[in-house]
Structures are given as C-alpha cells and as structure tokens.
N, C-alpha and C positions, 0 to 999 in steps of 0.2 A: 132255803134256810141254811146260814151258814153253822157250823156246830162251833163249841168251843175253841177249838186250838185253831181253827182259821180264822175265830175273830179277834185271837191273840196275837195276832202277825199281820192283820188287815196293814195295809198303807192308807194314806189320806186319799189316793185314787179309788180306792171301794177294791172290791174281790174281784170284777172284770180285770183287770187290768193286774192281777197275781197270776203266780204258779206257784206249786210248791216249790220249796228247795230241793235241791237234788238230795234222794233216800237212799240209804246207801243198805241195801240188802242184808240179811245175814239169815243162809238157808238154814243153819246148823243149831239159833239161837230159841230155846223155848220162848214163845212170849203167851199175853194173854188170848187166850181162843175159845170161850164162850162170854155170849150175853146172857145173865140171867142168872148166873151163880153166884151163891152167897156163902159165906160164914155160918157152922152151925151156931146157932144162936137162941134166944130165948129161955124154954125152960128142958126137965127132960120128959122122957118117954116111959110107961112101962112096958115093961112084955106082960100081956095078959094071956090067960089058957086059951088052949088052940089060935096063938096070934102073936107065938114069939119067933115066928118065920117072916120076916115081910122085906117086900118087893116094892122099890120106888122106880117109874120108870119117868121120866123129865124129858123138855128139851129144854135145847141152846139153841142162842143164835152163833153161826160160823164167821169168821171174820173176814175182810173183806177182801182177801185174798186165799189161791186155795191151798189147803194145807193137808197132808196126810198120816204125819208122827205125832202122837198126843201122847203128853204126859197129864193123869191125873193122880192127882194127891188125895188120902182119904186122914181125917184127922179126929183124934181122941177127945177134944175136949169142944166146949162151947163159951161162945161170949154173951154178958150180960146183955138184955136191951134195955134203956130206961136204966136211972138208977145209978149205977155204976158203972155203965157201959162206956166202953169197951172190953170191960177186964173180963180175963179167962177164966171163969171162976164157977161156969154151969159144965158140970162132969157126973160122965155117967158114976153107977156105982159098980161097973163089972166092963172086964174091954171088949169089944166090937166086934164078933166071926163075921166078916164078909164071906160068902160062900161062893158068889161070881161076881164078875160086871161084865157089861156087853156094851159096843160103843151101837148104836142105831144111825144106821146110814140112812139117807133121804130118802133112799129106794126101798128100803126098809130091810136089808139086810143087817144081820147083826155079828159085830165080832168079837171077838172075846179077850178082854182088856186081861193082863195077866201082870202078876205081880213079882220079880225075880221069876220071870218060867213058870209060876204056878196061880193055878185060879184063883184059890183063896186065899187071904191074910186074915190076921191080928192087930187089929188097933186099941193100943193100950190105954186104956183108959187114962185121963188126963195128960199125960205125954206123947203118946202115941203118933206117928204119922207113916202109913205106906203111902208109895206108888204106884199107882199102876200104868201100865205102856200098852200102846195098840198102834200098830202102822196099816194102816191102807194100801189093799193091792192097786189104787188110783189115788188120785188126788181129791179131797171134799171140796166141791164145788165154791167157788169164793159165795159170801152173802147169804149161805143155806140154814136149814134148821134140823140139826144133828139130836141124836137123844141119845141117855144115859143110864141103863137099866139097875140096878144094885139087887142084889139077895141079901140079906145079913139077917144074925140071929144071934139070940139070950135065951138064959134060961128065965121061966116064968117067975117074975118079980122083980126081977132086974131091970134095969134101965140103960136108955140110952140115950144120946144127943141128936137132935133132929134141927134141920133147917127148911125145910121145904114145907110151902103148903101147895097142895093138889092141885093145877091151874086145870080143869075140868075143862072147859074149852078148848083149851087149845091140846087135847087129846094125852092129856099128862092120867096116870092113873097108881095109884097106892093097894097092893093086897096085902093081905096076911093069913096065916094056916098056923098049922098044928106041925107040920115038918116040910123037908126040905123038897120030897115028890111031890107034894100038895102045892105049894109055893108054884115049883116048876109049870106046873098043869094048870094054874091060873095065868101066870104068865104068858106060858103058848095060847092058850083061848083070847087071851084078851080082850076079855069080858069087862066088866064095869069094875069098879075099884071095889074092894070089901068095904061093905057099911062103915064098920065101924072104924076106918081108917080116913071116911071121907065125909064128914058130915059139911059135904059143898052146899047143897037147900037148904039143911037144918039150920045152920047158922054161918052163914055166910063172910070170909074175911078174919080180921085177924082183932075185931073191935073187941070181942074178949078173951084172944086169945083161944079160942074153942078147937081153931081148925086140930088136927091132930099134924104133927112135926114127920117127914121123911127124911130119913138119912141118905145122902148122896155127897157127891165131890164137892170137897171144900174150894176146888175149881179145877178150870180144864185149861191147860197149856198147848202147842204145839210150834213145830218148826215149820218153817216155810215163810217168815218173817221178812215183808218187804219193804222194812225201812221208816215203815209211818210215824209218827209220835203214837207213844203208849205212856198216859200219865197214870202214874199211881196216885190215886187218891185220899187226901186225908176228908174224912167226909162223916157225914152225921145221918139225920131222918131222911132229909131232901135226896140225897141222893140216890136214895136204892128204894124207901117208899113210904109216904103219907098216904098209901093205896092197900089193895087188898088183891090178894091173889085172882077173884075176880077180872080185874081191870087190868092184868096185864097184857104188853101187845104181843105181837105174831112171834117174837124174839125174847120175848120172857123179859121185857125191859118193864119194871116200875121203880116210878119216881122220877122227874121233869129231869135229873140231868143224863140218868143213864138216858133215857129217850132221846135228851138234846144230841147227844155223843154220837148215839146210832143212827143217826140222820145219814143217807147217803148223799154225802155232800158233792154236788157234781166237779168241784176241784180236788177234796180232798178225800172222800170215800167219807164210810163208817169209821168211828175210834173206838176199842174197847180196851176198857179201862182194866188195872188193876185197883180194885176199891178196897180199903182196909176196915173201913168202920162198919158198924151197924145202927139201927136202929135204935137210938139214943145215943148216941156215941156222944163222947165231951171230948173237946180238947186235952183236960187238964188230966184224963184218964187216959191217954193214949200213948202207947209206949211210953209208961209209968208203970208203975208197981200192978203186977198180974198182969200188965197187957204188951206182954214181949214174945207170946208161942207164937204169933203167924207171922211177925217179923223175923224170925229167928229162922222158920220154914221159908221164908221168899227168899233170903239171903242161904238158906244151905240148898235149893236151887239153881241158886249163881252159883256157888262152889262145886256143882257135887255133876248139874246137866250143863251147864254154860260155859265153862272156862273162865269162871270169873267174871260173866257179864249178867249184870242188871237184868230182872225180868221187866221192867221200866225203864222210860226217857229221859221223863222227866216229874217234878209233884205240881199238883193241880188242890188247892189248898181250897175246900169245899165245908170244912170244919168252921163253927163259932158258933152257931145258931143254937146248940145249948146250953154252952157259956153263958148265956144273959145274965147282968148284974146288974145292981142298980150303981154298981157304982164303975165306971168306964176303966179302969186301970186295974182292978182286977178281970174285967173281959178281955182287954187286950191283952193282959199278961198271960193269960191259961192261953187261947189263942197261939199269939207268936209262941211262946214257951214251946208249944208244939213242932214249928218250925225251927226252932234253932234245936230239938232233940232230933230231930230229923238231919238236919244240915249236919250236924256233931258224927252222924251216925254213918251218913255217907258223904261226906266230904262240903265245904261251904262251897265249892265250886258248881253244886248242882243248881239245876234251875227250877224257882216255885213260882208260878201260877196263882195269883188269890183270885178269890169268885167272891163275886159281891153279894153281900147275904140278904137274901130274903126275908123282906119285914114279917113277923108275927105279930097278933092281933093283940097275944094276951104277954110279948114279951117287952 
C-alpha cells in the first residue's frame, strides 16, 4: 500500500519502476516526531478535591528514522471542536504548574524532559507556551513507540485544558491525588489509572464526550531529520478521527489518513505529519480570527530552534469536508480562501497537495 505523498509523484510506470528523489538530510532541523499527538481541544477540565495532582502517561509513535534530541512544546490554551472549530477559544481559567515530564524510552527508562534547566514550568493560561528538551545518551530506535509522562496541577476548582483520551489498551494510563508525593507513588506503581480519570468501560469513546481530557504535549519534535516529505496539514474530522480512543492502532494513529501516512511504505517509509486542525475544523475558521496561536508557535519554532527553517515540506490540503453548502461557490471559496491564507503567509512558491474529499451521507 502506497501512502499519500508516493502516490503524489507515482509516474504512469506504477511504483516499481520509482525511487525517491534524492533527501537531502538536515541533522540539526526539528521536524515532526510523534504519531498520535494532538491539539488541546474540546472542552475544559476541573480540579476536583483530592484530584487536582494528575499524571498523563501516553505513547507515540517514533518516526521512521532514529532520532535522540526532542523538543516538546507544552501550550495554554485549546481549540474549539465542532462549531467553531478551529478557533482558540476553550481556555483554562487559571495557568498550568507542570511539576515534571519524563520522556519513556522503549526499554522503559525514563528521562527527565527539562524546561530552560529546570523540571517545572508555567503555562499561561491562554497565551502560554513552554518547552521542554531531552536528548538521549543513544539514538530512539527508528519506527518505535516512545511515551510521555506529565505531572501538573491546580488549585481545586480551577480548570484546565485537556486533549487526550486514555487509550487503555495500548498501556496509556491517567492518575490523580491530593499532592504532589501521592501523584509520584502512583506513578512508580503503575497501577491502573484512577477511576475517575478513566471511565474506559463506563462509557466508552468520545460519542458524548464523557471520556475525561489529559494534558500532555501539544506535540513532540526532534532532530535527526532525514530528508522525507513532512506535510503540514490543513485537515478537518477525517483526518485525526471519526473514531474513539478505543480503536486506535499500536502508534496512537486514528482516522484513515493519519493511518494511510503511517504505512511503512517499502519505497518510501512512514510520513508523519504536522496536522493543524481538529475535530471539526472548517476551512473558513482556519487562521482566521481566533485561530492564529499554533500557527504563530510552529513559526516561532523556525525562528527561535531552526534557523529559519520550516518545521514542514510541504501543505497536504485535507480540509473542505465541513464546509458543505448547498450552494458550490461559497464551498469553494471558504476552501481555497484557506490556501491562499496559507500561500500569503509563507510564500506562493510553496507546494499544496489537495486530497480528494470523502462523500458524506448526510452532506
């Protein structure tokens, strides 16, 4: 099964008769380095008594090359799903104590992600964005499933922004306590998630919204970058999931195109994306009004770790699908609209990608 960006370039001789184009490396450049991480999103969280300590521990999938510098970024605010979505507009009401992060090696050692030299940060609520960095005394195995531990905490009543629901299966687990020793001591046992952080049998998935939200990385970068296409995506439901935490696979992929992407293509490997939208995401809300804070952070990444370069290739334009109108010129116009704020934003010389949209039944 070929993935997207090799059947972008296929010739009229079929894939046998390809190679890639020569990749031209770049050891030094962050690109994207897990599958499965998302945007906080949805609604928020409370801190409830004895339960405003909690611990998200996740995987990733690694990318398919190995890589041992990660940058992750931790962020303040959250985007709408449905509705309004993309816009920036679900924020806590008090900023975020991170207390640690620990990066989870395959072997199951854990290292300790640090933010400026120090374990903890502050993310401010609605603005907010730290860093954290961890370099590996080796290399993470190209194609592995890495994990991402968080502590953070509120005071009881407060709120936060969540995007993770608990993939129970594939050994993902959510506590919470009364303080910061309590926390820890669930942690090291790693024992079952706290009940009421994971009501995985109770009501399963996200069909009303029930699961309860973990905070963790707005996503995971690193160097060791060998050249592949990395498309940024403009994308909507399809892309990331018409699924439920349930049903995601060994790599934390839901939704048909992160899955198509992560295909290990025998010419071209795995591709993992930079995805910008969420769950509902529309075109015509998409770096528009409110929906400019994660563009703003991917570009002060090129400024600030890259030298100026792109943490993307190219745009893979996976948006439209809930634009639907009845009348065809206003769908195309929220649509393209989007790609020409896009092209405006970084140059018309970049290259888009459109994906052809998948019929819905009731659209």
């Amino acid at each position: 099964m070929m993935n997207a960006i090799s059947l972008a370039l296929t010739s009229p001789m079929g894939a046998a008769d390809l190679a890639p184009p020569p990749w031209v490396p770049d050891a030094n450049r962050y690109m994207p380095a897990a599958t499965g991480t998302r945007w906080p999103a949805g609604f928020t969280q409370t801190y409830a008594a004895d339960l405003n300590y909690q611990c998200s521990k996740l995987f990733f999938g690694s990318p398919d090359y190995e890589t041992n510098d990660f940058l992750i970024p931790f962020v303040g605010f959250g985007c709408t799903e449905g509705g309004l979505a993309p816009q920036e507009t679900i924020l806590p009401n008090a900023d975020i104590a991170i207390d640690e992060v620990f990066f989870i090696h395959p072997n199951g050692t854990e290292y300790p992600v640090l933010f400026g030299g120090n374990a903890a940060a502050t993310v401010a609520a609605s603005t907010g964005i730290v860093y954290g960095q961890v370099t590996l005394p080796s290399a993470l195995p190209a194609w592995s499933v890495f994990g991402i531990r968080t502590v953070w905490h509120g005071t009881i009543g407060q709120t936060y922004i969540g995007g993770y629901r608990c993939q129970r299966h594939r050994g993902e687990k959510y506590w919470a306590a009364a303080d910061l020793t309590s926390i820890r001591a669930l942690a090291l046992a790693n024992g079952a998630s706290t009940p009421a952080r994971d009501t995985f049998y109770n009501t399963v998935g996200n069909e009303n919204n029930s699961q309860p939200l973990a905070y963790g990385p707005a996503m995971v970068l690193a160097k060791g970058w060998d050249g592949r296409p990395v498309p940024m995506v403009l994308s909507d439901s399809l892309i990331e999931r018409q699924e439920i935490a349930a049903t995601a696979d060994a790599r934390r992929n839901m939704g048909m195109w992160l899955r198509w992407l992560d295909v290990r293509d025998p010419l071209w490997g795995s591709i993992i994306p930079l995805v910008m939208g969420v769950p509902g995401s529309k075109s015509v809300q998409e770096l528009a009004t409110s929906a400019t804070k994660r563009w703003a952070m991917i570009d002060a990444i090129r400024d600030t770790y890259n030298g100026g370069k792109n943490i993307w290739t190219f745009v893979l334009d996976q948006s439209g699908r809930n634009d639907n109108s009845a009348t065809s010129s206003t769908w195309s116009n929220a649509k393209l609209g989007l790609v020409d704020r896009v092209k405006t934003r970084y140059g018309a010389g970049i290259n888009v990608v459109g994906v052809t949209i998948i019929p819905t039944m009731t659209a």
